[in-house]
Phi, psi and omega in degrees: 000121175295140167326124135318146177312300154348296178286320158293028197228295213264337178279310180313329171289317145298325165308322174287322187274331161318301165281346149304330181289293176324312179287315167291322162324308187280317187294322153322113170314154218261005168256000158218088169241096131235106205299135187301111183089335188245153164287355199291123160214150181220104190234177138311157194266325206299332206262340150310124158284149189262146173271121192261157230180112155178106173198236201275354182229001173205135190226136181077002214262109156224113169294145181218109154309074159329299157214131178207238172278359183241041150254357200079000203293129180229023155269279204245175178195091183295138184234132170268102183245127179209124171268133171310175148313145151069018193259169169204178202234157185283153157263144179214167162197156191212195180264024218209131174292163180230161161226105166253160180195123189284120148310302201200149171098192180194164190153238162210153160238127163285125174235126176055249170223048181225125157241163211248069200298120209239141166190170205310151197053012143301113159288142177197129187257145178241110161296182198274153181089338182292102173302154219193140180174130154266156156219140164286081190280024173256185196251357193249169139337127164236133170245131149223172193242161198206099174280173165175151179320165189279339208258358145307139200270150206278003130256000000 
């Protein structure tokens, strides 16, 4: 059954700004894709600079604020975090949830007082308040990716 004239107005009109998007998208180099006037970005994590992290409570740790507050993110605040062989994030616990997801690598994660063998597609929820700690205990690259609330400071 065909649109009423209204709704074909309005689907062509999504449609146009779809491929405009698209068209500008593609055209771009891939370390500046972000539309010009928008909070929208789409880069490489490699093109983010990292915070290297090592010293008596964190060892082999280089962090990257993926999207956060200076992207307009007025929620969340994604992080890429990657461990040496043998490195680890300090235990801790703070007031704030964590969302982790293993990229790459193996290793353990502390939840509370249990730890956990982690590896790519491990999911792992921190509630707030929770002691909490990775370490790589493998001989490779360990990657993960690491959300948190916006009002948490994002490094």
């Amino acid at each position: 059954m065909p649109l009423p004239s209204p709704m074909l107005g309005q689907a062509l009109t999504i449609q146009t700004q779809a491929l405009k998007f698209r068209y500008q998208y593609l055209t771009e180099p891939a370390g500046q894709r972000r539309l010009k006037g928008d909070k929208m970005k789409a880069t490489h994590y490699t093109d983010i600079q990292g915070t290297e992290m090592n010293n008596e409570i964190v060892k082999g740790i280089t962090g990257r604020v993926l999207i956060g507050k200076d992207d307009g993110a007025p929620n969340f605040c994604m992080r890429r975090f990657d461990v040496e062989p043998g490195g680890y994030a300090p235990r801790h616990t703070h007031d704030w949830e964590h969302e982790i997801y293993v990229l790459e690598g193996k290793g353990e994660a502390l939840v509370g007082d249990q730890w956990h063998v982690i590896s790519p597609g491990t999911v792992i929820f921190v509630p707030p308040n929770v002691d909490h700690q990775i370490k790589n205990t493998s001989v490779g690259h360990l990657a993960f990716l690491c959300l948190i609330p916006s009002t948490a400071p994002e490094m």
